[in-house]
C-alpha positions in Angstrom: 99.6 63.4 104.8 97.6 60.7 107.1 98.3 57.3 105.8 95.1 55.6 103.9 94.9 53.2 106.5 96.1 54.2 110.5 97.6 50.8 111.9 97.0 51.6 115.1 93.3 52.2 115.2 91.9 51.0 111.9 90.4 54.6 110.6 90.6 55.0 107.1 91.5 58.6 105.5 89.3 59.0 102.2 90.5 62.2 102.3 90.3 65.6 104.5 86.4 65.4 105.1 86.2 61.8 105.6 88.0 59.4 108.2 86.0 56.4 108.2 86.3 54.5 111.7 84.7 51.3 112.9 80.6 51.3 114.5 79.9 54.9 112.5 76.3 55.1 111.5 74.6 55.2 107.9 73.3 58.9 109.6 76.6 60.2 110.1 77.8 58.6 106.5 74.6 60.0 104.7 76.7 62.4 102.4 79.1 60.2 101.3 76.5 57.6 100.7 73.5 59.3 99.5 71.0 57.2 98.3 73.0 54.4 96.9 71.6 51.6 98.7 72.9 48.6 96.6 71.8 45.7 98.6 70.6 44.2 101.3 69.3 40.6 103.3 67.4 42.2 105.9 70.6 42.1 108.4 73.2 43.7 106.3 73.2 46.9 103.9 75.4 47.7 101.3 76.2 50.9 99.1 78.6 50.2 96.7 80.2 52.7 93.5 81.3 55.3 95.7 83.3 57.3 94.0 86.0 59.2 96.4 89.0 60.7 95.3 92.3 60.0 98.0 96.0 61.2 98.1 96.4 57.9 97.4 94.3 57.7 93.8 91.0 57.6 93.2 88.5 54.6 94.1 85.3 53.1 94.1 84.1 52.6 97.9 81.8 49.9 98.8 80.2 50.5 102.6 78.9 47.5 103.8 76.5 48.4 107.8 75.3 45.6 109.6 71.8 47.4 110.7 73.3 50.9 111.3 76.9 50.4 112.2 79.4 50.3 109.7 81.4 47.1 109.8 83.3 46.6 106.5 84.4 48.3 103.2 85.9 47.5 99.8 87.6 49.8 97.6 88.9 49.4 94.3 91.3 51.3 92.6 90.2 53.5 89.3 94.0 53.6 88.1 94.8 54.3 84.8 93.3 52.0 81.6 97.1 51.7 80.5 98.0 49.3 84.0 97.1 46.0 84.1 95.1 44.4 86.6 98.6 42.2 87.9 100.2 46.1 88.1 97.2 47.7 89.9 97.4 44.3 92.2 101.5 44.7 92.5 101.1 48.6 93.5 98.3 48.1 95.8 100.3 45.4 97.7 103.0 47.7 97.7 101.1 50.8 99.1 99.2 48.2 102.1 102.6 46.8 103.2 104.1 50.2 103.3 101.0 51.2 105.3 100.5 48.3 107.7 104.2 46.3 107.6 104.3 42.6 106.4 101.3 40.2 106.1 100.2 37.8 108.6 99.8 35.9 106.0 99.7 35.2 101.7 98.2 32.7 99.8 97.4 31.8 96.1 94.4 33.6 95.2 92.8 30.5 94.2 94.8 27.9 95.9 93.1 24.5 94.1 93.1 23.2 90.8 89.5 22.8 91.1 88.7 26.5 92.1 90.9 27.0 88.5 89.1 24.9 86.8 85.7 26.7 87.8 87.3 29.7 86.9 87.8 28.6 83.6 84.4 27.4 83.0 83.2 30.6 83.9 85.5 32.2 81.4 88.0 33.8 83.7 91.8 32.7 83.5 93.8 33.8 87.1 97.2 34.6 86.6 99.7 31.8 87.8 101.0 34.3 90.5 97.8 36.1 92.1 98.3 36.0 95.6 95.7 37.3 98.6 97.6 39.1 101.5 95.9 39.4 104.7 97.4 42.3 107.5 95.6 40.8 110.6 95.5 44.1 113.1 93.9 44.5 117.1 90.9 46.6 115.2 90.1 44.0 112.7 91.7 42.8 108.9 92.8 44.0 105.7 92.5 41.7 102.3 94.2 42.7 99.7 92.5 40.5 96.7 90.9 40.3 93.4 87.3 40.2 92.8 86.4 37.2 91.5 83.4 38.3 89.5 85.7 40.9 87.0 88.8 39.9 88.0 89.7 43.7 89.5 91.9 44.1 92.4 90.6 45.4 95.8 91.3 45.8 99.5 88.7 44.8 101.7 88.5 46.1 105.7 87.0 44.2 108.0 86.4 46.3 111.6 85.9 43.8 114.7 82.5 46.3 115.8 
């Protein structure tokens, strides 16, 4: 089995049809994508709740093209209701650093008492521990994180194009 993510060239394996890789087109992505054109601000296009089934779970793709070329992607996992959000974070840590080796580097999700505190007012309580790991690679960046909006944890990949 292909690993999600190849550390040597940055292609991602959604499964046997489907190896993303940096600078592909929206043409080429057109049946993955259909017409799910999300968003856009004139420069960049997005298609987001993609569903696409892996060997490593099942997740909801966000393709984000800067005019054509495909430059970044989110995915989020569609686990199981019974996990939690800090055990879907814990196990996609896990699966990245198994994938890719250590970090280059971790942080507190939201690292200021202020950021927190906006959290709060916006009715969202971070757990004491989150933490954003970042694999920094030749081919461009991995994020694991949690979106801030509904608190779900996702992997961003950002392709130097």
């Amino acid at each position: 089995m292909d690993p999600l993510i190849d550390r040597t060239s940055g292609t991602v394996h959604l499964n046997r049809e489907w190896a993303l890789t940096p600078g592909l087109s929206v043409e080429k992505l057109a049946n993955l994508i259909g017409s799910r054109l999300s968003g856009t601000d004139r420069v960049t296009r997005w298609f987001s709740h993609i569903p696409v089934k892996t060997p490593y779970g099942d997740f909801n793709v966000t393709l984000i093209f800067s005019g054509e070329v495909l430059m970044a992607m989110r995915m989020q996992s569609q686990s199981d209701y019974r996990s939690t959000e800090i055990e879907i974070k814990a196990k996609q840590d896990a699966m990245l650093t198994k994938m890719l080796g250590q970090p280059s580097s971790d942080k507190h999700l939201v690292s200021s008492e202020i950021g927190r505190i906006l959290f709060r007012i916006i009715g969202k309580e971070w757990p004491k521990g989150a933490r954003e790991l970042t694999w920094e690679c030749p081919w461009g960046r991995v994020i694991s994180t949690v979106e801030p909006k509904d608190t779900v944890p996702e992997f961003k990949i950002q392709w130097r194009v």
